[in-house]
HTML snippet that shows the backbone in 3Dmol.js (N, CA, C, O; Angstrom):
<script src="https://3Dmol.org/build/3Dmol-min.js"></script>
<div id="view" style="width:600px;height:400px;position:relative"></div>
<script>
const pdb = `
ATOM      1  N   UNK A   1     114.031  96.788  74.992  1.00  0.00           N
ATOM      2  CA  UNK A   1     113.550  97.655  76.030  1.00  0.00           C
ATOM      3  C   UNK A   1     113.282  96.803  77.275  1.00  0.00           C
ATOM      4  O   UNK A   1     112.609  95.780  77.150  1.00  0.00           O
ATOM      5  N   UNK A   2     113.688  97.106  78.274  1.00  0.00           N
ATOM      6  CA  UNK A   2     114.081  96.689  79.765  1.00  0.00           C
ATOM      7  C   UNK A   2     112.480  96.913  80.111  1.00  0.00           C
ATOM      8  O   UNK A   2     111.962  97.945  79.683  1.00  0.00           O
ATOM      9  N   UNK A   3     111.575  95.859  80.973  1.00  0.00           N
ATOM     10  CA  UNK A   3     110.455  96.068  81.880  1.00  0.00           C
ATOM     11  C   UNK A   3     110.705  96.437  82.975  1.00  0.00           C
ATOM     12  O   UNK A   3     111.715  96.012  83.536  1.00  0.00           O
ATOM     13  N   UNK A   4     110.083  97.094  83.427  1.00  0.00           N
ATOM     14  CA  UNK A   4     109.818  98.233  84.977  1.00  0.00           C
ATOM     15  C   UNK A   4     109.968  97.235  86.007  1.00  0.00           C
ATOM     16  O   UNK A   4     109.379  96.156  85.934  1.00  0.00           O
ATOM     17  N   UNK A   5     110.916  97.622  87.201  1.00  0.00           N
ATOM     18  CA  UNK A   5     110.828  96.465  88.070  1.00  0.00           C
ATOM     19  C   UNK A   5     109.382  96.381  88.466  1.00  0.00           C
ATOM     20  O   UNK A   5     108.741  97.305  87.966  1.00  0.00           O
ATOM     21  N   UNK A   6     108.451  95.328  89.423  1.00  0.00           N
ATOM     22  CA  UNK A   6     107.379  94.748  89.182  1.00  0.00           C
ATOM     23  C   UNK A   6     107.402  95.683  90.949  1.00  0.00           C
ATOM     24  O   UNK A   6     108.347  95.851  91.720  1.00  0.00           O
ATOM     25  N   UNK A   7     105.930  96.122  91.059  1.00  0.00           N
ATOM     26  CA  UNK A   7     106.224  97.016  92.133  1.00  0.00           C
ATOM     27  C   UNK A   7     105.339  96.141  93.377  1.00  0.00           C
ATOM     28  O   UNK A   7     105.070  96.675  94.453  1.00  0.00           O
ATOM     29  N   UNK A   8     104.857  94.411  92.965  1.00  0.00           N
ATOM     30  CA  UNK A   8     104.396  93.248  94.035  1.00  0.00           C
ATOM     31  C   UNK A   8     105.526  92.139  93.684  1.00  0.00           C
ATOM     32  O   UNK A   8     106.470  92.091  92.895  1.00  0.00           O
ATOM     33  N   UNK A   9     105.144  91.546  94.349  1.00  0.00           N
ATOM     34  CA  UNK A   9     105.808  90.154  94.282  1.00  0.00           C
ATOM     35  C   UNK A   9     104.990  88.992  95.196  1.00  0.00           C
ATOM     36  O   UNK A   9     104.155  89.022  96.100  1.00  0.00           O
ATOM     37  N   UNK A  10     105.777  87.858  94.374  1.00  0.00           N
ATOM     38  CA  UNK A  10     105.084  86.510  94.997  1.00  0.00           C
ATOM     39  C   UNK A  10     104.949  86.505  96.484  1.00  0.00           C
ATOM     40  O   UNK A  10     104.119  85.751  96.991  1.00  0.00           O
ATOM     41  N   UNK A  11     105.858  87.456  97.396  1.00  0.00           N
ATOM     42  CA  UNK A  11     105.601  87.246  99.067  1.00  0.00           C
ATOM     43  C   UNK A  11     104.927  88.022  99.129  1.00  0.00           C
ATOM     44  O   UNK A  11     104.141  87.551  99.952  1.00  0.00           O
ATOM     45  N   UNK A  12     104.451  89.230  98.813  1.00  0.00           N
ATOM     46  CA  UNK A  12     103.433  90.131  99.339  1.00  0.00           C
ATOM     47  C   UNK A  12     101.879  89.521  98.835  1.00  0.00           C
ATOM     48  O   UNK A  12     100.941  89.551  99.632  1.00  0.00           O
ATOM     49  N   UNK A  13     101.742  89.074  97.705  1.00  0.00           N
ATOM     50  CA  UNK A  13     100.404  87.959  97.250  1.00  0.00           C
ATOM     51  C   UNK A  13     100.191  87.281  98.230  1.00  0.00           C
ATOM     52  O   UNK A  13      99.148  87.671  98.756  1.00  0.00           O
ATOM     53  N   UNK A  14     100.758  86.235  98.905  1.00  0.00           N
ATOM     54  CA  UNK A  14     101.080  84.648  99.410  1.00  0.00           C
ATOM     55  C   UNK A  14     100.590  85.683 100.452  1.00  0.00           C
ATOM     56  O   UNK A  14      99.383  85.926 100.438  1.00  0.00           O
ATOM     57  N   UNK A  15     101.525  86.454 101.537  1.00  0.00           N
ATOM     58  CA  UNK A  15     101.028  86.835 102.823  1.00  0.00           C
ATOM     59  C   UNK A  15      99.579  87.448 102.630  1.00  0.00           C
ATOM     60  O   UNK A  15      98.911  87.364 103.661  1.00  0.00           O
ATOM     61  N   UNK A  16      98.974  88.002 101.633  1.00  0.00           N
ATOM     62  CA  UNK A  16      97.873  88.716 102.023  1.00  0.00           C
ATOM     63  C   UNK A  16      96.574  87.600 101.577  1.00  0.00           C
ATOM     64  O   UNK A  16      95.404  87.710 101.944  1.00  0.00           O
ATOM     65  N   UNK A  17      97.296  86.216 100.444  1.00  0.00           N
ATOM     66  CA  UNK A  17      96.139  85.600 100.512  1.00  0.00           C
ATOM     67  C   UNK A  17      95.902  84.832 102.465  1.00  0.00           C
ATOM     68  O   UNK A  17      94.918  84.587 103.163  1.00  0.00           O
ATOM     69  N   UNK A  18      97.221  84.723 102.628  1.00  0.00           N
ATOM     70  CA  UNK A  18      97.269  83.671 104.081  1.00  0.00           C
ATOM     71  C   UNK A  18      96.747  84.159 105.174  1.00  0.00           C
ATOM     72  O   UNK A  18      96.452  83.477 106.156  1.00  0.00           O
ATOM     73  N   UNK A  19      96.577  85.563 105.054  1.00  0.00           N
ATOM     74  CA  UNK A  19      95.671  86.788 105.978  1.00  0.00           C
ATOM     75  C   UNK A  19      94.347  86.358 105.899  1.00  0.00           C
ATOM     76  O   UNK A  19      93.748  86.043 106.927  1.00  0.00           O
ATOM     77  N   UNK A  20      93.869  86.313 104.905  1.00  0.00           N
ATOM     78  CA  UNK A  20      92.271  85.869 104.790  1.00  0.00           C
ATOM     79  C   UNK A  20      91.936  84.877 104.778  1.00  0.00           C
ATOM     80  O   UNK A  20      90.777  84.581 105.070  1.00  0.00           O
ATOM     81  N   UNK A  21      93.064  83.801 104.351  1.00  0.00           N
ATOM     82  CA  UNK A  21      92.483  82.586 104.602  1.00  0.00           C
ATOM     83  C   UNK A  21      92.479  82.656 106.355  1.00  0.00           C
ATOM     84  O   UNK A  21      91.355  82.442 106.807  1.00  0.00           O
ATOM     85  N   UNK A  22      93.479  82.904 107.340  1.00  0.00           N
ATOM     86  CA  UNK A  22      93.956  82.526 108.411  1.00  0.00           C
ATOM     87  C   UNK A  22      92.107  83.460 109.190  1.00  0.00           C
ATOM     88  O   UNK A  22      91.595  83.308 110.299  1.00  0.00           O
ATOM     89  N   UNK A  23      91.782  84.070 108.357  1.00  0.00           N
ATOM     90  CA  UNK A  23      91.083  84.922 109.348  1.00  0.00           C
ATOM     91  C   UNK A  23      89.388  83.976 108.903  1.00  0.00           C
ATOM     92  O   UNK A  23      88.474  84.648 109.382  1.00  0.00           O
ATOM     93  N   UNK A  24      89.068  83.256 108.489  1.00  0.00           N
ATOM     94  CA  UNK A  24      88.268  82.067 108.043  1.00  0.00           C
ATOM     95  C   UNK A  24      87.131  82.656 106.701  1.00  0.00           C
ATOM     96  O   UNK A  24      85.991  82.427 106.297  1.00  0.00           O
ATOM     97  N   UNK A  25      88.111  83.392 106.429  1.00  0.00           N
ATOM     98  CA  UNK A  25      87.589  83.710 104.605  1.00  0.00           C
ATOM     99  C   UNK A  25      87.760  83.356 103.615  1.00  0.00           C
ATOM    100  O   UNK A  25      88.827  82.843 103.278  1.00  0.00           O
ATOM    101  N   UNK A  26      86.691  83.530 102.781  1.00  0.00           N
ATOM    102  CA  UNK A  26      87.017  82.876 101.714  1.00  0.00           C
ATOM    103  C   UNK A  26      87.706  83.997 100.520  1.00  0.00           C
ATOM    104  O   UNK A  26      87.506  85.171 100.830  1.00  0.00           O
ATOM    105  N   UNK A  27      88.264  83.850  99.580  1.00  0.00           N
ATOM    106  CA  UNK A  27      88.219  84.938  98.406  1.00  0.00           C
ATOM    107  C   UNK A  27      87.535  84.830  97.335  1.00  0.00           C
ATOM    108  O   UNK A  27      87.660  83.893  96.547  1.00  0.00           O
ATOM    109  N   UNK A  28      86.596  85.956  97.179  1.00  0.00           N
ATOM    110  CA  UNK A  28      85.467  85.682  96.049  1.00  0.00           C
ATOM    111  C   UNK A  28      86.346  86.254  94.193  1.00  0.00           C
ATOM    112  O   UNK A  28      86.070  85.758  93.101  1.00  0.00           O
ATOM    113  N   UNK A  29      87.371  87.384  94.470  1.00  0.00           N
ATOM    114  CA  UNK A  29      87.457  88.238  93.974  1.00  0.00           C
ATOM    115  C   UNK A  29      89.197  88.763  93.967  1.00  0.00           C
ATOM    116  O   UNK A  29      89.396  89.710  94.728  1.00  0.00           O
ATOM    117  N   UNK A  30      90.183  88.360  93.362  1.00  0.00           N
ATOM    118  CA  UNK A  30      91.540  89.364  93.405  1.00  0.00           C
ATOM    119  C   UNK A  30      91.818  90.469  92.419  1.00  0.00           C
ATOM    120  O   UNK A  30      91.511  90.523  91.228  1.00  0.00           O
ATOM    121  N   UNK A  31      92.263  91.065  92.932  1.00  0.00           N
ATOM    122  CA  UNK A  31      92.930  92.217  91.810  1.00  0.00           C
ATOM    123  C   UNK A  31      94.071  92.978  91.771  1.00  0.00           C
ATOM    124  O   UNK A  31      94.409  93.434  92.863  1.00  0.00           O
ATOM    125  N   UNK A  32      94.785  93.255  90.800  1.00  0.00           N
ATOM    126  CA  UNK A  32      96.391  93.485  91.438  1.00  0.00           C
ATOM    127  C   UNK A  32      96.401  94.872  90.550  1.00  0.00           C
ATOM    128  O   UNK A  32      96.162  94.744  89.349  1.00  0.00           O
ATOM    129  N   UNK A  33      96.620  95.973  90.983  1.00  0.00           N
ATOM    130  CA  UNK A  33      96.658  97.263  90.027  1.00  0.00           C
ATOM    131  C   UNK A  33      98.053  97.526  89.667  1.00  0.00           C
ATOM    132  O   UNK A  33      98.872  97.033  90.442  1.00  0.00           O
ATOM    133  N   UNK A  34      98.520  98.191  88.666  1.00  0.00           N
ATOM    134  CA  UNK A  34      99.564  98.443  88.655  1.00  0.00           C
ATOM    135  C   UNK A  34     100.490  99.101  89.199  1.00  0.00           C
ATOM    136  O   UNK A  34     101.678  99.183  88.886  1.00  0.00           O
ATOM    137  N   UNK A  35      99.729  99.731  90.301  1.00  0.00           N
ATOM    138  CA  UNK A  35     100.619 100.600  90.973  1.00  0.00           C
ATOM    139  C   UNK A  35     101.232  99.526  92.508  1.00  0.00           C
ATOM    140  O   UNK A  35     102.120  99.701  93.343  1.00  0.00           O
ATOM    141  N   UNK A  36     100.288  98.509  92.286  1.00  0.00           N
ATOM    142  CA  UNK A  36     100.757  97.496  93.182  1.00  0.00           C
ATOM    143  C   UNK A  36      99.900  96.950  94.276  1.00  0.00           C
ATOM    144  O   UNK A  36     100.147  95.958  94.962  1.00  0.00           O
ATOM    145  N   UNK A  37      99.028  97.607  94.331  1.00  0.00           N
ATOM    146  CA  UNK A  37      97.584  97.809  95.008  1.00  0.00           C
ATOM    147  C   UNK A  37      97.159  96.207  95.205  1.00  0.00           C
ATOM    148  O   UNK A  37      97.390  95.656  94.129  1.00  0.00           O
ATOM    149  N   UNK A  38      96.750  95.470  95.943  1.00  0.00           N
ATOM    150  CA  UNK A  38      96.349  94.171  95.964  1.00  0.00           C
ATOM    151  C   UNK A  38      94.657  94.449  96.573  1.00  0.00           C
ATOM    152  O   UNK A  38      94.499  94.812  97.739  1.00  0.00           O
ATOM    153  N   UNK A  39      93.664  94.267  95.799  1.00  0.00           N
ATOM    154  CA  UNK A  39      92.308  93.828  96.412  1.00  0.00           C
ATOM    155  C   UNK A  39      91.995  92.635  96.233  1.00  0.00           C
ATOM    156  O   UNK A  39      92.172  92.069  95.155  1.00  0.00           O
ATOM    157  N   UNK A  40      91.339  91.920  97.556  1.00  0.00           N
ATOM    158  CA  UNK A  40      91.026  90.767  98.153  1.00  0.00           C
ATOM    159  C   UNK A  40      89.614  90.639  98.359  1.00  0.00           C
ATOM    160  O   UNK A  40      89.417  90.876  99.551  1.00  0.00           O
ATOM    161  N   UNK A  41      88.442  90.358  97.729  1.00  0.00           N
ATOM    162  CA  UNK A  41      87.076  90.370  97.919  1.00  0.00           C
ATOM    163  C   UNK A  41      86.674  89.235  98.276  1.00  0.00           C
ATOM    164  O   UNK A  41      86.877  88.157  97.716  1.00  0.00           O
ATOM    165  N   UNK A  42      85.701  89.602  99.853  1.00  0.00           N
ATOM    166  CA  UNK A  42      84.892  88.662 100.007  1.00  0.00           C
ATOM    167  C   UNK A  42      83.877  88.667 100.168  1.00  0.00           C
ATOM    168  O   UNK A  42      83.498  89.617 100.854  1.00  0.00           O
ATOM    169  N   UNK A  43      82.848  87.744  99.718  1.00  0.00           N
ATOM    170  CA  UNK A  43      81.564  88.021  99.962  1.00  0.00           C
ATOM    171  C   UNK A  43      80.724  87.150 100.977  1.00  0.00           C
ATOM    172  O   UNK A  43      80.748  85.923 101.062  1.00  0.00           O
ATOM    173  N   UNK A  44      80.029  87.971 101.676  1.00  0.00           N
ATOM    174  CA  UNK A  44      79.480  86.629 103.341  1.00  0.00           C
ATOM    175  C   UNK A  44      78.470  85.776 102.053  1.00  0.00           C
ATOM    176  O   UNK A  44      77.762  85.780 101.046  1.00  0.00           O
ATOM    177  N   UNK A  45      79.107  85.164 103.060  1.00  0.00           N
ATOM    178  CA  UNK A  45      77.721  83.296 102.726  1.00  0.00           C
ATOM    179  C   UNK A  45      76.667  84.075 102.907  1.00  0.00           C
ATOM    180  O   UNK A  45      76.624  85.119 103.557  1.00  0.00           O
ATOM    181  N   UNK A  46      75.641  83.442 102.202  1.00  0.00           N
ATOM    182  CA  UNK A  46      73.906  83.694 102.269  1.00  0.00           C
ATOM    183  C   UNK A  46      73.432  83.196 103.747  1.00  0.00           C
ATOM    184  O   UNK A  46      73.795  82.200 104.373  1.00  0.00           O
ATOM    185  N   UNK A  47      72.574  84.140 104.072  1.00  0.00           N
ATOM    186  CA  UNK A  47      71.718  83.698 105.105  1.00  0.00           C
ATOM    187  C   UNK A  47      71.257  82.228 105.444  1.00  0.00           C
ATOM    188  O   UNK A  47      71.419  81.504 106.427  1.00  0.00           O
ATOM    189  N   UNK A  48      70.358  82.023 103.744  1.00  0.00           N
ATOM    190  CA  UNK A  48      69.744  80.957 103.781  1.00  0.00           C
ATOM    191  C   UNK A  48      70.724  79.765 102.922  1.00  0.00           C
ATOM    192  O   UNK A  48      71.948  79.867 102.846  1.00  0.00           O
ATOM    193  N   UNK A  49      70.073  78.838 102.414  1.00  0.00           N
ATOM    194  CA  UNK A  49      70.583  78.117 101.180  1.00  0.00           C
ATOM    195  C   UNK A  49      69.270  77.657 100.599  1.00  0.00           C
ATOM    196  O   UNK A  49      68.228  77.942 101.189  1.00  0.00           O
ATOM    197  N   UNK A  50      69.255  76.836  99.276  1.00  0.00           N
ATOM    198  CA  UNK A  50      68.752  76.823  98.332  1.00  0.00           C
ATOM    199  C   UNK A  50      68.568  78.169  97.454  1.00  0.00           C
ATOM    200  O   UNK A  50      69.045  79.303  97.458  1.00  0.00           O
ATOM    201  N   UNK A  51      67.523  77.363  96.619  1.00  0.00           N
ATOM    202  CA  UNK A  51      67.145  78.247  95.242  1.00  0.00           C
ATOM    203  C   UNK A  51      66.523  79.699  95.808  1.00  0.00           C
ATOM    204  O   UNK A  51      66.899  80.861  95.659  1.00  0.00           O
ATOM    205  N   UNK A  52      65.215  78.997  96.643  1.00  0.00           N
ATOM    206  CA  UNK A  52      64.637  80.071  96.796  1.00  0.00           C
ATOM    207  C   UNK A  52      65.545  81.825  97.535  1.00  0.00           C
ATOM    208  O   UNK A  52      65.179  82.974  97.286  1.00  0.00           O
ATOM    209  N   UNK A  53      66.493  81.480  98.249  1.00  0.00           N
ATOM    210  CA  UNK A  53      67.550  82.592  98.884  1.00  0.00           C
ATOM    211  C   UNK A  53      68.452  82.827  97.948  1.00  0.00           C
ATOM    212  O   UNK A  53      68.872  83.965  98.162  1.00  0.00           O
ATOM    213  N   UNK A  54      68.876  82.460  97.206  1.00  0.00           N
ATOM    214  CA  UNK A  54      69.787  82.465  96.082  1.00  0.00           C
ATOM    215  C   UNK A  54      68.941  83.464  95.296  1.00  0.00           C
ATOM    216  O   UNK A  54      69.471  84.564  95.139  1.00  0.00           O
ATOM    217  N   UNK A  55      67.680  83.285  94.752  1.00  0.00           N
ATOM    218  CA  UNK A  55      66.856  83.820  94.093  1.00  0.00           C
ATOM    219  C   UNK A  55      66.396  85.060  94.707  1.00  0.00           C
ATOM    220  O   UNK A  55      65.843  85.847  93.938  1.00  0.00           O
ATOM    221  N   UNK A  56      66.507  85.396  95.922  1.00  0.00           N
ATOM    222  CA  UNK A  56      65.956  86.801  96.521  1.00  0.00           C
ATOM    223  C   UNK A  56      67.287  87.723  96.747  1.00  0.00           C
ATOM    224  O   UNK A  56      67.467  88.935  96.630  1.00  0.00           O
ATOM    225  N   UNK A  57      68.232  86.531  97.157  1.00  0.00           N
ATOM    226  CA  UNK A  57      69.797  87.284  96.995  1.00  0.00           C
ATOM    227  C   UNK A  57      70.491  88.403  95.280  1.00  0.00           C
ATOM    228  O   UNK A  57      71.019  89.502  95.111  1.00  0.00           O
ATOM    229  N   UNK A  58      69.964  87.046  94.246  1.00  0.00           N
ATOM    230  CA  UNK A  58      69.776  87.998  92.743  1.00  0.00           C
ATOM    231  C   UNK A  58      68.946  89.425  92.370  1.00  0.00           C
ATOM    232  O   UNK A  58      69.256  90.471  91.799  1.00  0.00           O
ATOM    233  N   UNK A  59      67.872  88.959  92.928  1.00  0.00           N
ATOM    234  CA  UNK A  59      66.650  90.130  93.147  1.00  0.00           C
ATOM    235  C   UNK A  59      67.226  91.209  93.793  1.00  0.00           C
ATOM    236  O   UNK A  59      67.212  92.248  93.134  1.00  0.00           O
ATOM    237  N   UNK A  60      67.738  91.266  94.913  1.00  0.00           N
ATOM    238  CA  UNK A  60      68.052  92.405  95.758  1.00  0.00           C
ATOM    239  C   UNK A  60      69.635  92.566  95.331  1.00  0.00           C
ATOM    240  O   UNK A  60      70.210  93.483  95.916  1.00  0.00           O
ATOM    241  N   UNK A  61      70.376  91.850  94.447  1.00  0.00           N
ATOM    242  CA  UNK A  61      71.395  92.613  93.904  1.00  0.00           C
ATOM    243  C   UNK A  61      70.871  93.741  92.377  1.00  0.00           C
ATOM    244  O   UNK A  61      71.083  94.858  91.907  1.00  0.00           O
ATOM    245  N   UNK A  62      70.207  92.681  92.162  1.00  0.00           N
ATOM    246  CA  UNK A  62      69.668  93.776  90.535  1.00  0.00           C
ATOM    247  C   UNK A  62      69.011  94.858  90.986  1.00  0.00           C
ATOM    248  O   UNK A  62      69.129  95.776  90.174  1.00  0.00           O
ATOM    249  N   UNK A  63      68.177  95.242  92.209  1.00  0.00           N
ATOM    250  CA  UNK A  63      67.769  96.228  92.331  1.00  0.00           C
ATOM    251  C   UNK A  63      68.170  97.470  92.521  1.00  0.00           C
ATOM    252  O   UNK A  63      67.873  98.620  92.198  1.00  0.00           O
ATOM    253  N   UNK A  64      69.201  96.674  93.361  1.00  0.00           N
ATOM    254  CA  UNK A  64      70.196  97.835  94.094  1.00  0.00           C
ATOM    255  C   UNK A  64      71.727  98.375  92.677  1.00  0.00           C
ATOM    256  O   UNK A  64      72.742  99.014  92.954  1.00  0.00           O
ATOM    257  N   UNK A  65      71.443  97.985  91.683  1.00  0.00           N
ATOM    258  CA  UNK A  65      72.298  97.770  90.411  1.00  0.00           C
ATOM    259  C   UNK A  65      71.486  98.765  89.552  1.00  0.00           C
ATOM    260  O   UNK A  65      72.018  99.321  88.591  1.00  0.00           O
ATOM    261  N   UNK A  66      70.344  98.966  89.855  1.00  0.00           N
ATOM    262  CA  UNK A  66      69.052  99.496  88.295  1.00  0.00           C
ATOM    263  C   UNK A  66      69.587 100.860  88.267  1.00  0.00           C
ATOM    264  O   UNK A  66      69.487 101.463  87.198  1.00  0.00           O
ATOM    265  N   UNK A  67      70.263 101.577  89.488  1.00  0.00           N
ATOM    266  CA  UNK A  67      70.263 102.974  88.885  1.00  0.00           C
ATOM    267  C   UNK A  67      71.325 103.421  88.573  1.00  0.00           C
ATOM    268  O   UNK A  67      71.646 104.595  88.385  1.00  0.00           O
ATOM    269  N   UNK A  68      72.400 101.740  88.452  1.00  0.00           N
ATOM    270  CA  UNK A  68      73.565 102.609  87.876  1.00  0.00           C
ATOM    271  C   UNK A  68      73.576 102.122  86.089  1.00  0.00           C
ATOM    272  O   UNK A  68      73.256 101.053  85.569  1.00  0.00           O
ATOM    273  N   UNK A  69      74.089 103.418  85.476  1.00  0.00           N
ATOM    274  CA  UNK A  69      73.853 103.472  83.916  1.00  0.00           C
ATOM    275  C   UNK A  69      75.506 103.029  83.532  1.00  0.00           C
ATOM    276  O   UNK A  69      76.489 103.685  83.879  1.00  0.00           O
ATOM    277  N   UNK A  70      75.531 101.859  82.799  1.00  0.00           N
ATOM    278  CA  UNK A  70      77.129 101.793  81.928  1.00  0.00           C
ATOM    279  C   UNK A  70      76.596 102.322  80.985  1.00  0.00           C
ATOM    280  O   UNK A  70      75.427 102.494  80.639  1.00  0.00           O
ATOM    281  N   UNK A  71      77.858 102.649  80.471  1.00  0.00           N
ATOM    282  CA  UNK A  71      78.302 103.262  79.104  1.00  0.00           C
ATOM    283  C   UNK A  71      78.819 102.330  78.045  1.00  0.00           C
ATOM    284  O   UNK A  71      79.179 102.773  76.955  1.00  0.00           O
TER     285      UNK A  71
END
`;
const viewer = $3Dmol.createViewer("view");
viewer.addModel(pdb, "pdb");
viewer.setStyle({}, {cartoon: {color: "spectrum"}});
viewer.zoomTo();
viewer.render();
</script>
């Protein structure tokens, strides 16, 4: 049984990572769906640095996380 032609390819990856790099981002996050879909996640740098911002950065992600229920 023959596989489905592939509906990305290596130039459409390459140009959309070289988009974000060129635009002074970083990538936190890729994802390629099957329908061909490319997501590119980035997340801004912290305000601060160290522990202590790191630590209020965790805090205010879990909070904003508490009211969603997995299954």
């Amino acid at each position: 049984m023959a596989r489905p032609k592939a509906t990305i390819n290596t130039v459409d990856l390459t140009r959309a990572i070289k988009a974000i790099k060129a635009g002074g981002l970083s990538i936190n996050y890729t994802k390629i769906d099957p329908d061909g879909t490319i997501t590119l996640v980035h997340f801004p740098d912290l305000a601060g640095s160290g522990p202590e911002s790191a630590d209020n950065a965790l805090a205010n992600w879990e909070a904003s996380r508490s009211s969603i229920r997995l299954a």
